[in-house]
C-alpha positions as CSV (number, residue, x, y, z in Angstrom):
1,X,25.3,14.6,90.0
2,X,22.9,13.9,87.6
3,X,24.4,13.0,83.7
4,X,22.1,13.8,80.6
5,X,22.1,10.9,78.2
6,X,22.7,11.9,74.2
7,X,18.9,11.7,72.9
8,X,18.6,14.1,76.2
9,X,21.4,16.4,75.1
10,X,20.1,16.4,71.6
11,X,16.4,17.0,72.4
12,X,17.2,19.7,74.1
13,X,19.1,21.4,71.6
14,X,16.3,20.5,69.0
15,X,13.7,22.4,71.6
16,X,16.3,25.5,71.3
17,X,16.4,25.4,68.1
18,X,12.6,25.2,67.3
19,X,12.4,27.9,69.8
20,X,14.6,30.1,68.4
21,X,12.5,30.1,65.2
22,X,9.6,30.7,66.7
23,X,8.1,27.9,65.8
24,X,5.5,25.5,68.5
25,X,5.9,22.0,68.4
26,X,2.2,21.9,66.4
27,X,4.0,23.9,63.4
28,X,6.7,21.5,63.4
29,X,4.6,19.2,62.9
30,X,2.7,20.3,60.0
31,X,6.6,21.6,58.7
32,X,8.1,17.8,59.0
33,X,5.0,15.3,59.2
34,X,6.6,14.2,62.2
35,X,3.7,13.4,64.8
36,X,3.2,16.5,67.8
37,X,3.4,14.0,70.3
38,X,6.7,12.3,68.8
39,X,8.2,15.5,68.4
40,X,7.6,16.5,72.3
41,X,9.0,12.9,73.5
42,X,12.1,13.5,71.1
43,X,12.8,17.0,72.7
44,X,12.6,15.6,76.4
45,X,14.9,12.9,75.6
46,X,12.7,9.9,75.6
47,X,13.2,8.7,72.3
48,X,16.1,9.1,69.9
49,X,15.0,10.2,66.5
50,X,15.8,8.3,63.7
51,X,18.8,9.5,61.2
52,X,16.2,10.2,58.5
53,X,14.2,12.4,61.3
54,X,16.7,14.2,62.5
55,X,18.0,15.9,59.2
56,X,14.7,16.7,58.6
57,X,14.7,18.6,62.1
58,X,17.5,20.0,61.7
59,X,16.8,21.3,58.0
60,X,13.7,22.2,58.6
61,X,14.8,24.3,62.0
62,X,17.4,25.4,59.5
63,X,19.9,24.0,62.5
64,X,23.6,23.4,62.1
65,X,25.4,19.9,63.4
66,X,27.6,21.8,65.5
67,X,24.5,23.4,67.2
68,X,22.5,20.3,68.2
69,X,25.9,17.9,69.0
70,X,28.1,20.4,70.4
71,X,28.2,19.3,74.1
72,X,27.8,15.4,72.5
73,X,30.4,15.1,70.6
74,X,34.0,16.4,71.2
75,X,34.6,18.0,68.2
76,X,31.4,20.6,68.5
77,X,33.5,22.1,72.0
78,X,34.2,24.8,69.8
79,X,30.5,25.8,69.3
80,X,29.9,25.2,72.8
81,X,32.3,27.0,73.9
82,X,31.4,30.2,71.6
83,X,27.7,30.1,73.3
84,X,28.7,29.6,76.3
85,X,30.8,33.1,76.2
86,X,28.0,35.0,74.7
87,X,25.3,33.8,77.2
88,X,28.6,34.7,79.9
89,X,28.8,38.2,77.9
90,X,25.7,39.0,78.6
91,X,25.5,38.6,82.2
92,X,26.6,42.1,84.5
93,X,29.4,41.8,86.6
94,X,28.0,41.2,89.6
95,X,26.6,37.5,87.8
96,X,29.4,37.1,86.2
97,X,31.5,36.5,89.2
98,X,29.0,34.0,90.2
99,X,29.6,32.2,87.3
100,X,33.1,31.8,87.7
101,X,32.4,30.8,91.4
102,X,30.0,28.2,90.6
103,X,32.9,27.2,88.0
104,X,35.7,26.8,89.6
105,X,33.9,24.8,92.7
106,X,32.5,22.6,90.0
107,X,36.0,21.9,89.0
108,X,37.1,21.1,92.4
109,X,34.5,18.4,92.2
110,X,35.4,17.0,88.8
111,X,37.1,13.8,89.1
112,X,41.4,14.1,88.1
113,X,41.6,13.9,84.2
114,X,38.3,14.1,83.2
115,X,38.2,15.9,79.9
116,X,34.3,16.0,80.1
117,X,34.6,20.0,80.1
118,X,38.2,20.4,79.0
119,X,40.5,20.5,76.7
């Protein structure tokens, strides 16, 4: 099983983000001064952004903390856990027994008191 690092995690939360503005990496760009090219590497994880960067990410994408660390940090389960239910929500119920399938064999195959998913 393959674990995403942090600047991984984070990246792609940044990429969501910037998506869901509709903004392209370019018009980032020109929003932050941040380079293209250093954008796309910190959206696929290669590099971490620096503290100073990523606010201005994050206000620039107009992003909230619990959107980009919420499956980093502990305390953003909640927000995870509220997007995971709508993107659940808005599968029929034909997918959504899937879902809960795939779950609960992904359970089976979680190692004994791992909190890496729960509470």
């Amino acid at each position: 099983m393959t674990t995403l690092s942090n600047a991984q995690r984070i990246g792609s939360r940044l990429r969501r983000a910037r998506k869901r503005k509709g903004l392209t990496q370019e018009k980032l760009s020109e929003l932050t001064g941040i380079g293209r090219v250093h954008i796309s590497h910190i959206e696929c994880g290669r590099v971490s952004p620096s503290m100073e960067k990523l606010i201005l990410l994050m206000d620039s994408l107009e992003a909230e903390p619990n959107e980009i660390f919420c499956d980093v940090v502990k305390t953003g389960r909640p927000f995870l856990m509220k997007e995971n239910e709508s993107l659940f929500r808005e599968l029929d119920s034909g997918n959504q027994a899937i879902v809960r399938i795939v779950m609960e064999s992904l359970k089976k195959e979680m190692p004994d008191g791992s909190d890496e998913g729960g509470e």
